[in-house]
C-alpha positions in Angstrom: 130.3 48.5 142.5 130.9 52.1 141.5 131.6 55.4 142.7 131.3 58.8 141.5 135.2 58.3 141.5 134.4 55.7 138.7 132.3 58.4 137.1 135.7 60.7 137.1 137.8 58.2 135.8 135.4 57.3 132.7 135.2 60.8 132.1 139.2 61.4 132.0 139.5 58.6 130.1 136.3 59.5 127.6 137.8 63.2 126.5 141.8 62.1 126.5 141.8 59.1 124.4 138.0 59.0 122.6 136.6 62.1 121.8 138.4 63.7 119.4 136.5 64.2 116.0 138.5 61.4 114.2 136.8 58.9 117.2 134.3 60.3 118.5 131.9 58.2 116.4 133.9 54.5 116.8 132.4 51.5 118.5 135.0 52.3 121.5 133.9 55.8 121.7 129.9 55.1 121.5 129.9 52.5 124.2 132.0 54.8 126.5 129.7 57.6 126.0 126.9 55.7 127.0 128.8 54.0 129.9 129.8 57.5 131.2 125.9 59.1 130.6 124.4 56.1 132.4 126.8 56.6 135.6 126.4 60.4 135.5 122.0 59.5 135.0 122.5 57.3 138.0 124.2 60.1 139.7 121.9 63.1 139.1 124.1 64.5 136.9 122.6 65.1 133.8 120.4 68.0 132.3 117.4 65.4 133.3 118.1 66.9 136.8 118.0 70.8 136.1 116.6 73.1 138.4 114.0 74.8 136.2 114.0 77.5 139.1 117.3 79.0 138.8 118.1 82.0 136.8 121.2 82.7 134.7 122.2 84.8 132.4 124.9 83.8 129.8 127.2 85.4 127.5 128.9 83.7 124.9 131.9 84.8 123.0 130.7 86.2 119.6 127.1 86.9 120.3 125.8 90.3 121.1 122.5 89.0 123.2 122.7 87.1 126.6 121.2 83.8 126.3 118.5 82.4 129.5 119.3 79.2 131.2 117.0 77.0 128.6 118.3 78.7 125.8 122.5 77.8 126.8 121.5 73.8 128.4 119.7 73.4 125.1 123.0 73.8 123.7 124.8 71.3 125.9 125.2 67.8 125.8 124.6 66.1 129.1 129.0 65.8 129.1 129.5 69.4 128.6 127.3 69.7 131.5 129.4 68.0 133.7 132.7 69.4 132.6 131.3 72.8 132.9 129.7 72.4 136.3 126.4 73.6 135.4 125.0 70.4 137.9 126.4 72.6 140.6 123.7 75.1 140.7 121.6 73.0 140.3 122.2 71.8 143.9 121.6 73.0 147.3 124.9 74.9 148.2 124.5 73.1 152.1 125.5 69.8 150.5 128.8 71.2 150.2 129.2 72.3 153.6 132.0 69.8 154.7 133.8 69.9 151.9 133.8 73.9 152.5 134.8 73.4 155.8 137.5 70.9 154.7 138.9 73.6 152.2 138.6 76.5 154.7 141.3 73.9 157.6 143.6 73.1 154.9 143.9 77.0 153.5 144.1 78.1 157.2 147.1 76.0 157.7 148.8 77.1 154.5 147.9 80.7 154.7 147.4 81.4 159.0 150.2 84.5 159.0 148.7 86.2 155.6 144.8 85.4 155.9 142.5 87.5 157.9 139.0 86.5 159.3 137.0 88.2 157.4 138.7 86.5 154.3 138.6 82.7 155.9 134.7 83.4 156.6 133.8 84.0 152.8 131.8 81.7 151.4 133.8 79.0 149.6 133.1 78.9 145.9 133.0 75.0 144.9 132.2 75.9 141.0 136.1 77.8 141.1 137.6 74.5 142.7 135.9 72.0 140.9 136.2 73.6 137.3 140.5 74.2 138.5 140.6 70.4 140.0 139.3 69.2 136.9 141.1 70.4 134.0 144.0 70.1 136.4 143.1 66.4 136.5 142.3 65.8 132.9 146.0 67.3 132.4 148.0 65.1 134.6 145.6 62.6 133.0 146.7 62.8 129.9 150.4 63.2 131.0 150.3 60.3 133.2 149.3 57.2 130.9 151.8 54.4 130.8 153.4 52.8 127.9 152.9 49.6 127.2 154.2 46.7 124.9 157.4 46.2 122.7 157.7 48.4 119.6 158.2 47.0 116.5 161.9 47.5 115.2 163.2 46.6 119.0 165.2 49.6 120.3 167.3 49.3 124.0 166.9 53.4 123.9 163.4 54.5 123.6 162.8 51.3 125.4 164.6 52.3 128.4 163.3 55.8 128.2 159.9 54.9 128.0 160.3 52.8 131.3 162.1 56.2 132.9 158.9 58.1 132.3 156.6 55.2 133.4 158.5 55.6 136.7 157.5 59.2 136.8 154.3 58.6 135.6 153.3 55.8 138.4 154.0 58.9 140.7 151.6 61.1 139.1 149.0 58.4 139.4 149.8 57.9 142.9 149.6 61.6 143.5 146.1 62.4 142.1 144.2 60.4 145.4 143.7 63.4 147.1 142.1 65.2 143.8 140.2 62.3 142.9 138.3 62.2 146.2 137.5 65.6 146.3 136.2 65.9 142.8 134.2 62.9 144.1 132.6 64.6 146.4 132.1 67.5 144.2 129.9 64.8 142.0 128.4 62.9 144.7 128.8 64.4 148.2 126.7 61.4 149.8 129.3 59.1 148.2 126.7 56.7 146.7 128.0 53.1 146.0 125.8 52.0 142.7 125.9 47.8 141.7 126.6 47.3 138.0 123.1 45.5 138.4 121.7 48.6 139.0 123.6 50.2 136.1 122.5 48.1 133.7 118.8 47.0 134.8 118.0 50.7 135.6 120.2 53.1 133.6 121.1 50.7 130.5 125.2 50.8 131.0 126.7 48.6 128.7 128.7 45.5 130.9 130.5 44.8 128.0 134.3 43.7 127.2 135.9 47.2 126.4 139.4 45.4 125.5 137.8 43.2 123.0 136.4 46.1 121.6 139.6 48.0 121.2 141.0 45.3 120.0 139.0 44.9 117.1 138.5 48.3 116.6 142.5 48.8 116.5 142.8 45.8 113.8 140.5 47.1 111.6 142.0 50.8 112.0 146.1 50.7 112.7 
């Protein structure tokens, strides 16, 4: 069974440890990507579901003419859609409703003596929190990943460091439940539950043995 939580994760995982240029094109890498596009095609999440309707206008760093909506998704791949939050206009803002309302309690707490009215009535922008939550995320992310096994040339020292910042690393992992669910519900704010029958009869996920995989990949490269 899988989320849009499981989405987030495969995505974290994808652009910390697989898609730098010196991977990117490994076995590992290629069966992630496709693992993470089937979730996200099984999620509406992917330039398959643009709104041909809305109208943008973008400007990109070094050009001197604005480029139309077609013109800068043509340019994407279906995971720089995601990261950039482009899916998010492609949806009715009213989906986001309770999540808006959710942001506008906990702000009101935080901020009741400085905040006025008119302020807590503006519209909440989800495309501002989403795009902070989730490079926020893929930070802690990559800051958070435990080590594992013995090193060779056995050393008490980096040993017993390493298991000091595992501590605070177990922490940060325990610390990101609040983020994950609300960048959940950024991605799928019915909170679909999708069967890995359904992943792989309808949106061809690979169910495949990703540790066997590494592990030959990491034999044939380390």
């Amino acid at each position: 069974m899988m989320t849009a939580k499981d989405l987030l994760h495969k995505l974290l995982e994808y652009r910390n440890d697989w898609a730098a240029r010196e991977r990117v094109q490994s076995k590992p890498a290629r069966i992630r990507l496709a693992q993470l596009e089937a979730l996200q095609e099984a999620f509406g999440l992917t330039k398959q579901h643009v709104n041909m309707l809305v109208r943008v206008k973008y400007s990109l760093e070094g050009r001197r003419t604005e480029l139309d909506r077609a013109q800068y998704l043509n340019g994407l791949t279906n995971v720089d859609y995601l990261v950039q939050g482009e899916f998010l206009r492609d949806r009715p803002k009213e989906c986001y409703n309770a999540l808006a309302e959710r942001a506008r309690v906990r702000v009101q707490a935080v901020y009741e003596n400085r905040a006025s009215a008119e302020q807590m009535a503006r519209p909440v922008n989800i495309s501002w929190l989403y795009n902070y939550l989730l490079h926020y995320r893929q930070d802690l992310y990559a800051v958070a990943q435990p080590e594992h096994g013995m090193l060779e040339g056995f050393s008490v020292g980096l040993l017993y460091g390493q298991e000091l910042a595992n501590t605070v690393k177990h922490t940060i992992q325990q610390s990101t439940v609040e983020i994950d669910e609300v960048l959940g519900l950024i991605l799928d704010p019915s909170q679909r539950v999708v069967t890995m029958g359904q992943l792989v009869s309808a949106y061809r996920y690979p169910d495949v043995n990703l540790e066997d995989i590494d592990l030959t990949w990491r034999m044939n490269n380390y």
